[in-house]
C-alpha positions as CSV (number, residue, x, y, z in Angstrom):
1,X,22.7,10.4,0.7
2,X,22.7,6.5,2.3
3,X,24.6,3.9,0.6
4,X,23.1,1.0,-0.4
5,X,23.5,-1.0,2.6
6,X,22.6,1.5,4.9
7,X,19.5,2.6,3.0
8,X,18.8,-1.6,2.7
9,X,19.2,-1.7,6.3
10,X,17.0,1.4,7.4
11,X,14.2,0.0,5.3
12,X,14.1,-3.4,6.6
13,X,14.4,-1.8,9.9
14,X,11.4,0.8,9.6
15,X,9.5,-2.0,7.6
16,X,9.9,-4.3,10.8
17,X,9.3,-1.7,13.1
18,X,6.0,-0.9,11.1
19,X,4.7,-3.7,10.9
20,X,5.0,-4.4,14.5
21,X,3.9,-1.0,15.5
22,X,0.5,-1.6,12.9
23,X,-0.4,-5.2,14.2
24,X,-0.2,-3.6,17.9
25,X,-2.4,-0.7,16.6
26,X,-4.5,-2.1,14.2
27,X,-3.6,0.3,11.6
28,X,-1.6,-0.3,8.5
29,X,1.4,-0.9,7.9
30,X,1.3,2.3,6.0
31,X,0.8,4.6,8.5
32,X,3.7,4.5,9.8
33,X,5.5,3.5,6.7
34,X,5.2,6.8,4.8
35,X,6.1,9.0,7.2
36,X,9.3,7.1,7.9
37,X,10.3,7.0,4.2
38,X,9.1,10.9,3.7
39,X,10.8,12.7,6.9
40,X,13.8,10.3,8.0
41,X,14.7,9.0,4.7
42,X,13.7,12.4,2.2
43,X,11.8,10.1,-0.7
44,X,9.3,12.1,-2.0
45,X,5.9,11.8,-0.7
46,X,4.7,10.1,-4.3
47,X,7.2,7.5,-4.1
48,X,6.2,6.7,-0.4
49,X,2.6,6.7,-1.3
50,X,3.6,4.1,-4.3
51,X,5.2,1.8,-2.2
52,X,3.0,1.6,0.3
53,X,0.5,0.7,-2.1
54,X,2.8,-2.3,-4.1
55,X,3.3,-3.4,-0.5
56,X,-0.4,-3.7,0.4
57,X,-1.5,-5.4,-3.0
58,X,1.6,-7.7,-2.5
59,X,0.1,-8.6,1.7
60,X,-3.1,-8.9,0.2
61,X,-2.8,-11.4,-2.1
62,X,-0.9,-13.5,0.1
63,X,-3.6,-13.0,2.7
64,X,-6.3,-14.0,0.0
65,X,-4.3,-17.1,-1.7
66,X,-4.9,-18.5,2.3
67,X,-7.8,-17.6,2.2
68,X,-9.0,-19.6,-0.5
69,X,-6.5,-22.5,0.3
70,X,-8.6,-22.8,3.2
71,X,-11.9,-22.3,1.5
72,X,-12.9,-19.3,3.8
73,X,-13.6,-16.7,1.0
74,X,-16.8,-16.6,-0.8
75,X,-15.1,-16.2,-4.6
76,X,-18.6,-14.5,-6.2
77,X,-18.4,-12.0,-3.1
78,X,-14.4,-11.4,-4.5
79,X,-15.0,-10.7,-7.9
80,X,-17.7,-8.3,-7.6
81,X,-15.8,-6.6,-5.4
82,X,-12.6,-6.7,-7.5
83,X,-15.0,-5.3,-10.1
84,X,-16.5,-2.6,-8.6
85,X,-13.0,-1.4,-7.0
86,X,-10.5,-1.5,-10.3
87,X,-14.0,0.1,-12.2
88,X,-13.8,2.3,-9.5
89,X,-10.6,3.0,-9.3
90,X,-10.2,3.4,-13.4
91,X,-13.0,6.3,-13.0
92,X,-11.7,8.0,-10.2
93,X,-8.1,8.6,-11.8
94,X,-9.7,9.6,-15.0
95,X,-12.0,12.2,-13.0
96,X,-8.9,13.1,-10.8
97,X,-6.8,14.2,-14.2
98,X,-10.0,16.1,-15.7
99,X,-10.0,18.3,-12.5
100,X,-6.6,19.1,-12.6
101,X,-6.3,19.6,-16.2
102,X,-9.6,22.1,-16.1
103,X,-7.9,23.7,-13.1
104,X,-10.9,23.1,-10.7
């Protein structure tokens, strides 16, 4: 197992290294992220997924604070689509368990 420093360091490392690699590719951060944490550093694959999702929501709402610092978002646009996606998002989790649990 890594020590604390090392592990600190191997994160900040791949999280640089992503995020460079994604802004040259124009794919996510992610991408790159989860493989990284699943097959270098062994964290389970549900972990990986998790923080790759905190990290998104935490990049998006300092991209959308900007945003409307510099009045370039269209707020009634925003909140129908915040909506419609944690709506969404409650449903599909909800359908997601009564799959499993029916063993479909």
């Amino acid at each position: 197992m890594l020590g604390v420093l090392t592990l600190s360091l191997v994160l900040v490392t791949s999280g640089l290294a992503a995020g460079f690699m994604g802004a040259l590719t124009e794919l996510g951060g992610a991408t790159f992220l989860i493989p990284i944490y699943v097959l270098f550093i062994g964290m389970p694959i549900q972990y990986a997924a998790g923080v790759s999702l905190i990290s998104t929501v935490a990049t998006s709402s300092g991209s959308a604070s900007a945003y409307i610092r510099d009045r370039v978002s269209n707020m009634r646009i925003g909140m129908s689509l915040l909506t419609a996606t944690t709506s969404g998002s409650i449903v599909g989790a909800l359908l997601a368990s009564w799959v499993y649990s029916h063993g479909l």
